[in-house]
N, CA and C atoms as an extended XYZ file, in Angstrom:
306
Properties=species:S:1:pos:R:3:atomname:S:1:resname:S:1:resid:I:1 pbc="F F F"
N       -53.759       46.567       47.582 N   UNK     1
C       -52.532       45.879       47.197 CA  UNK     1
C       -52.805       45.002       45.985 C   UNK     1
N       -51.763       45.287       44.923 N   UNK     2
C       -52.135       43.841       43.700 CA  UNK     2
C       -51.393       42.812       44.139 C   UNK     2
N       -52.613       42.314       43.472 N   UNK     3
C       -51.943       40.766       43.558 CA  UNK     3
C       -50.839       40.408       43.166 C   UNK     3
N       -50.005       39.427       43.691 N   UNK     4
C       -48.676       39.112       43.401 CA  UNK     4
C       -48.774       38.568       42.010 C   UNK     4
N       -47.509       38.732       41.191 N   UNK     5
C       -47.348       38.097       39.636 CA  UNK     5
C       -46.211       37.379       39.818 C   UNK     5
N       -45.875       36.525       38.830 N   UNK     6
C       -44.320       35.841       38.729 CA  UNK     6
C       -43.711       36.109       37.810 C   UNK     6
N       -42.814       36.160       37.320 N   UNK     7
C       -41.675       36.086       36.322 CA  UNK     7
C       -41.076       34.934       35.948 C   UNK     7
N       -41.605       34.103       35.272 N   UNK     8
C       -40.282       32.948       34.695 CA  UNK     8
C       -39.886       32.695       33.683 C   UNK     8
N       -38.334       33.038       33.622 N   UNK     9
C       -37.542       33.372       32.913 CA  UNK     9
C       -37.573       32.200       31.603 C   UNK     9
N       -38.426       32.786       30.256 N   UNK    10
C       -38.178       31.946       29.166 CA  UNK    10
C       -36.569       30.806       29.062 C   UNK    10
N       -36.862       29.183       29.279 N   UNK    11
C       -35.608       28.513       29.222 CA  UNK    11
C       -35.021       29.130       27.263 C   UNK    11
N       -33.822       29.157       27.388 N   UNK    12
C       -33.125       29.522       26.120 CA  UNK    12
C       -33.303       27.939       25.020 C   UNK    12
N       -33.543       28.254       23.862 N   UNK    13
C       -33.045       27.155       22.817 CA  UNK    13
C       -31.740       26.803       22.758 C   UNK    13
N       -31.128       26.277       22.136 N   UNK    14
C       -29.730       25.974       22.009 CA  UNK    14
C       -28.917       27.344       22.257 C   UNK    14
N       -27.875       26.880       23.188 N   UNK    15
C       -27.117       27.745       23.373 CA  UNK    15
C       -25.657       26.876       23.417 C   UNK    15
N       -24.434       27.590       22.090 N   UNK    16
C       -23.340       26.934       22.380 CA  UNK    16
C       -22.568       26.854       23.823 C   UNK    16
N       -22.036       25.665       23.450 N   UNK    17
C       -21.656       25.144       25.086 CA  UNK    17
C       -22.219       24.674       25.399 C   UNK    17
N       -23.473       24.200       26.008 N   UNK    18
C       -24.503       23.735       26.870 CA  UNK    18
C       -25.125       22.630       25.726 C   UNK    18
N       -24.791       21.425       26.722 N   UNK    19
C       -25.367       20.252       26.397 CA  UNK    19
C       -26.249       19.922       26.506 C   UNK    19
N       -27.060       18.830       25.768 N   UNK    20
C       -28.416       18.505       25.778 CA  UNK    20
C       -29.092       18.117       27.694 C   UNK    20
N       -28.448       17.624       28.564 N   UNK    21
C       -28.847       17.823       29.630 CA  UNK    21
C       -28.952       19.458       30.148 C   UNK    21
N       -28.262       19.971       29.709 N   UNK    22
C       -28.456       21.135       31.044 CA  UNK    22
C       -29.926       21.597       30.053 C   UNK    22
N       -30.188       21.614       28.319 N   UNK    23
C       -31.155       21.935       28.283 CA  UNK    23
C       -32.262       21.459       28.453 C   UNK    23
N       -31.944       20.021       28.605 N   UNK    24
C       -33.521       19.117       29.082 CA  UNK    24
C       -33.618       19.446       30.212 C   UNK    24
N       -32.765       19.635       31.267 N   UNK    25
C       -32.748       20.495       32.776 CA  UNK    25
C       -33.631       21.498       32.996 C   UNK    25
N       -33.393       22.932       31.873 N   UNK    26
C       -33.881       24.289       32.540 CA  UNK    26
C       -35.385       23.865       31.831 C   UNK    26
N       -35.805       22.835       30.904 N   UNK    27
C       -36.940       22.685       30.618 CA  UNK    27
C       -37.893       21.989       31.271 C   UNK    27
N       -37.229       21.070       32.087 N   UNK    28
C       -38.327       20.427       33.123 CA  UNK    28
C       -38.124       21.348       34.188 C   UNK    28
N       -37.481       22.150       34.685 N   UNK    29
C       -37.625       23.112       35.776 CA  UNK    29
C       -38.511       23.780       35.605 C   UNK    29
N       -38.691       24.556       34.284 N   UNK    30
C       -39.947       25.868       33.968 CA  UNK    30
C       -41.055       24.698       33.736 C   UNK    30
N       -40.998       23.842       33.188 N   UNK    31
C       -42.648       23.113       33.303 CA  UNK    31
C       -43.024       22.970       35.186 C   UNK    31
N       -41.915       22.392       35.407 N   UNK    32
C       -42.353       22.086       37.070 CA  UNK    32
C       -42.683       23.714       38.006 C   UNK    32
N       -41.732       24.361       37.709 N   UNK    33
C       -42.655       26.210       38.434 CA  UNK    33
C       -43.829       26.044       37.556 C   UNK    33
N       -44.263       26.227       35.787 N   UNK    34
C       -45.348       26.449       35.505 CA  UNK    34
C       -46.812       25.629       36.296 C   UNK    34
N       -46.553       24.297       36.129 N   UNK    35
C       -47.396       23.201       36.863 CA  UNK    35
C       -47.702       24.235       38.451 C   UNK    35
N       -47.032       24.028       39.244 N   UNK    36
C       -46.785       24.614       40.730 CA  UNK    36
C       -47.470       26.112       40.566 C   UNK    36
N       -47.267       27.198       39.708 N   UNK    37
C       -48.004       28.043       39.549 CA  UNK    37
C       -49.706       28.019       39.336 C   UNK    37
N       -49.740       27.358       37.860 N   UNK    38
C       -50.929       26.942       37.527 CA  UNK    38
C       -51.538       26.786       38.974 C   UNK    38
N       -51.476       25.505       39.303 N   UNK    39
C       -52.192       24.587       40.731 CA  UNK    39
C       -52.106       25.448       41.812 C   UNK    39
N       -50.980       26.587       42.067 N   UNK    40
C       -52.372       27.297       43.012 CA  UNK    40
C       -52.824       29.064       42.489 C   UNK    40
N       -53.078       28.735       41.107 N   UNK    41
C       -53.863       29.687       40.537 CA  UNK    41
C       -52.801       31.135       40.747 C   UNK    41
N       -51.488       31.144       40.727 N   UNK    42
C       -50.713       32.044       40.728 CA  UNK    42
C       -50.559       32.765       39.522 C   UNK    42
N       -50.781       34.458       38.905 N   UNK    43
C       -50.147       34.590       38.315 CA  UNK    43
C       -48.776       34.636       37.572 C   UNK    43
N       -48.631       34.530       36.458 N   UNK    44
C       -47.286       34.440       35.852 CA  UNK    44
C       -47.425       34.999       34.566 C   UNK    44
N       -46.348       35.432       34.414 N   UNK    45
C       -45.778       36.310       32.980 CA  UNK    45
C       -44.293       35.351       32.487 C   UNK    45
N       -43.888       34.865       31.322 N   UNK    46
C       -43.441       34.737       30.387 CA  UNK    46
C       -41.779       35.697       30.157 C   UNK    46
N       -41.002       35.997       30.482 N   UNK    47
C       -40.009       36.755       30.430 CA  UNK    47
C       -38.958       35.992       29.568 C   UNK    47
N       -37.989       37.063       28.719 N   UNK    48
C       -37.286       36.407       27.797 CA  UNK    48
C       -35.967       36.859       28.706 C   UNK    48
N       -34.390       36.704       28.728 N   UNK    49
C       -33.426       37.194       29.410 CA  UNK    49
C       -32.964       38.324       28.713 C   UNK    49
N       -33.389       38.274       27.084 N   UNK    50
C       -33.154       39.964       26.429 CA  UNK    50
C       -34.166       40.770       26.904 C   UNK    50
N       -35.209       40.576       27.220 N   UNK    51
C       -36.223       41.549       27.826 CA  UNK    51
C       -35.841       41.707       29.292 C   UNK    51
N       -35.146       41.426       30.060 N   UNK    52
C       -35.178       41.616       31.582 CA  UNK    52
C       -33.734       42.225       31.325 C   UNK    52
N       -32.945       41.899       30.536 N   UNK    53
C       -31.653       42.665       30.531 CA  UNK    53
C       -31.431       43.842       29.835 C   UNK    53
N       -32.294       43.945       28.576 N   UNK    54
C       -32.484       45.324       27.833 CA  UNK    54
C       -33.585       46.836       28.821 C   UNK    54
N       -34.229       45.823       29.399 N   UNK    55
C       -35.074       46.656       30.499 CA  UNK    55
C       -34.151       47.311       31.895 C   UNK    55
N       -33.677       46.675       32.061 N   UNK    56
C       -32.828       46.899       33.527 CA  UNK    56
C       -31.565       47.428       33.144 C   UNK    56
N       -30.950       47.586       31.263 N   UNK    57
C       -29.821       47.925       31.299 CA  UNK    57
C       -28.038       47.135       31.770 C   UNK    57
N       -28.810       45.818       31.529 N   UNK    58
C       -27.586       44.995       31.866 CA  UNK    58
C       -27.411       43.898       31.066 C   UNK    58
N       -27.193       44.158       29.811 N   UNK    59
C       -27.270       43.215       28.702 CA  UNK    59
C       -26.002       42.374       29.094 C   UNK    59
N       -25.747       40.881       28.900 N   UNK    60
C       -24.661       40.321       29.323 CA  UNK    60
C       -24.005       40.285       27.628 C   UNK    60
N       -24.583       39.939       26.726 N   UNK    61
C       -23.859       39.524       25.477 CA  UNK    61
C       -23.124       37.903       26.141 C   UNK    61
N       -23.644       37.235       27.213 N   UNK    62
C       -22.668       35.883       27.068 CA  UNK    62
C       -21.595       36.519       28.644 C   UNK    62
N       -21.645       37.565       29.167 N   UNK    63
C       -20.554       37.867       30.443 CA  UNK    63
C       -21.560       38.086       31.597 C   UNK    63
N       -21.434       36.825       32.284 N   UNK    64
C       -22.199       36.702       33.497 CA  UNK    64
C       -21.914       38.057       34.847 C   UNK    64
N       -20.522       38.468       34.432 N   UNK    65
C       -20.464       39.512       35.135 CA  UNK    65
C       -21.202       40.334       35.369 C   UNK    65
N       -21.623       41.084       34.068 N   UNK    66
C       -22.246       42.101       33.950 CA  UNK    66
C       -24.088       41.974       34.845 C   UNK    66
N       -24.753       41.009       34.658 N   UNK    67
C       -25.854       40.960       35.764 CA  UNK    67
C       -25.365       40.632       37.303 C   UNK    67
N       -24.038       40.307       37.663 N   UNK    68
C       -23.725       39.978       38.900 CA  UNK    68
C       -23.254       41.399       39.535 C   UNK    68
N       -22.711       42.275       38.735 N   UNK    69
C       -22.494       43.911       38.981 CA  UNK    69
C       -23.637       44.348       39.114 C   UNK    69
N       -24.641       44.436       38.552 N   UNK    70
C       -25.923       45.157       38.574 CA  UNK    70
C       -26.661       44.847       39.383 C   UNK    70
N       -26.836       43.622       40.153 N   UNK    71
C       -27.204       42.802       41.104 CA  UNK    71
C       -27.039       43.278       42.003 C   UNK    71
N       -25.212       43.491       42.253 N   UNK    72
C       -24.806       44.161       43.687 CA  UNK    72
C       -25.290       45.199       43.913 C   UNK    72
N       -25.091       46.061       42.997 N   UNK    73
C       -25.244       47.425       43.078 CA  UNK    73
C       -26.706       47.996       43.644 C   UNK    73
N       -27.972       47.223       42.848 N   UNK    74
C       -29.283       47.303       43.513 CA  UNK    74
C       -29.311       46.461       44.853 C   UNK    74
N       -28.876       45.461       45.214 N   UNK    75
C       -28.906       44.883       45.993 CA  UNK    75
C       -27.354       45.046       47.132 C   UNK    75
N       -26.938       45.816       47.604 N   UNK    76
C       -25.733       46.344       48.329 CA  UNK    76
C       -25.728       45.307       49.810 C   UNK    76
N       -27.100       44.945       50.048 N   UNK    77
C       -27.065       44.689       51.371 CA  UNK    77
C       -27.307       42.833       51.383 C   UNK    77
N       -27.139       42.146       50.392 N   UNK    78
C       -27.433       40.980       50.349 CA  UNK    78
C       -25.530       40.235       49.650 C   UNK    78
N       -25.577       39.657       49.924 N   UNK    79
C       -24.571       38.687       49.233 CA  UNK    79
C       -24.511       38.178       47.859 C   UNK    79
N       -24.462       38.767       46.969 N   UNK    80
C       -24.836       38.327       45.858 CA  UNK    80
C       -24.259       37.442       44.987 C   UNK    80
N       -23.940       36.344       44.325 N   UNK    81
C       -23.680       35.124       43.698 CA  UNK    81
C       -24.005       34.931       42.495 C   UNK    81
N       -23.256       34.731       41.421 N   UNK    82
C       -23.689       34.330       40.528 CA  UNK    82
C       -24.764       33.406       40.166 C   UNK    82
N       -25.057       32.502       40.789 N   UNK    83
C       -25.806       31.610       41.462 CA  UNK    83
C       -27.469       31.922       41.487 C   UNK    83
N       -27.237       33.582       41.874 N   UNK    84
C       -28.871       34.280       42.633 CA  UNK    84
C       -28.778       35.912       41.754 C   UNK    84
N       -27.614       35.949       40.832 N   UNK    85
C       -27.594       37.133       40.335 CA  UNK    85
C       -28.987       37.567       39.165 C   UNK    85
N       -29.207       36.564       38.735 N   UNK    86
C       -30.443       36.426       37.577 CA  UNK    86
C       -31.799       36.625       38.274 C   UNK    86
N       -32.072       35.505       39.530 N   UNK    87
C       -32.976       35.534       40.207 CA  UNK    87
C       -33.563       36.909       40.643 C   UNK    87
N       -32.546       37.440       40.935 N   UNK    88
C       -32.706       38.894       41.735 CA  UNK    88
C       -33.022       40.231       41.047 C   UNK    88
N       -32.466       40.106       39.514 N   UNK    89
C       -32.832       40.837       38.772 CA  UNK    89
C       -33.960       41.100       38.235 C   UNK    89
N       -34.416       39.621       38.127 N   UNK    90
C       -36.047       38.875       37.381 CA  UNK    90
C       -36.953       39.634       37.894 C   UNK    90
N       -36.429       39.123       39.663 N   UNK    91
C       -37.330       40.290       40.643 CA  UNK    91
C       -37.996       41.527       40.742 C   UNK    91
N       -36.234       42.132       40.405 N   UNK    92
C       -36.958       43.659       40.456 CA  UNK    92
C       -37.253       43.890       39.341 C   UNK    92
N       -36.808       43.344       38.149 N   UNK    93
C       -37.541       43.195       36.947 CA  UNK    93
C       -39.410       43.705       37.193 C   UNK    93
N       -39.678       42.683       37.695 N   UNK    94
C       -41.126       42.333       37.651 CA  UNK    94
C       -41.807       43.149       38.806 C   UNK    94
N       -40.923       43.987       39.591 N   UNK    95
C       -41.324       45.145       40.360 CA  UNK    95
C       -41.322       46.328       39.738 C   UNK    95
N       -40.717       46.956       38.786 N   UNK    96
C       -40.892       47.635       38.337 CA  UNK    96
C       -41.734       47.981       36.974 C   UNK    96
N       -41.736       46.588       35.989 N   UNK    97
C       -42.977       46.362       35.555 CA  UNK    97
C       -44.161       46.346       35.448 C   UNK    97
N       -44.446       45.683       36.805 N   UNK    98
C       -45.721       44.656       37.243 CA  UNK    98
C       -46.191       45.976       38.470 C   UNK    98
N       -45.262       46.685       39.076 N   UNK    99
C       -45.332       47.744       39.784 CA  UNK    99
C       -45.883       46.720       41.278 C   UNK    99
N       -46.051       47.561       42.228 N   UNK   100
C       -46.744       47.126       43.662 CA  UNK   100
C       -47.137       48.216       44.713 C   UNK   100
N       -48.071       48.167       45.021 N   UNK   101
C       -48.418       49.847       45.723 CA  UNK   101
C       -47.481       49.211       47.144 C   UNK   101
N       -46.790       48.741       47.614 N   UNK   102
C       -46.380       48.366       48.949 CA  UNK   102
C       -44.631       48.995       48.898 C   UNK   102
């Protein structure tokens, strides 16, 4: 079995709309997973949201829909949310990537 890897999702630079909190937000979040990774020696990979969406075929262009459709669709048996639609993608993102003999 390989070892487990992570995925965390590069925080975006300026993005219109989004104020300087939500981006000082997604930036202390990815330092705090990176820290938490690091410390217990977890791998991790670097992911951009054009690379997990050009890979998987669900480019949003800015329409959150479009990863919350693609979400369901791989995921039929979970509840899916805008909320957990990214999360879930990242996932299998990094399963089909990163691969897993299991």
């Amino acid at each position: 079995m390989k070892p487990a890897i992570v995925c965390l999702e590069n925080p975006p630079g300026y993005m219109p709309g989004n104020g300087k909190q939500s981006i000082k937000s997604l930036f202390r979040n990815y330092g705090v997973w990176q820290g938490i990774l690091e410390t217990l020696e977890i791998e991790y990979v670097n992911v951009t949201p054009q690379t997990w969406q050009r890979d998987l075929g669900c480019q949003t262009k800015g329409d959150k829909k479009v990863t919350h459709r693609a979400a369901t669709k791989l995921f039929p048996n979970i509840k899916v949310t805008h909320a957990v639609a990214d999360a879930l993608l990242i996932a299998e993102y990094a399963r089909v990537v990163y691969g897993s003999e299991t």
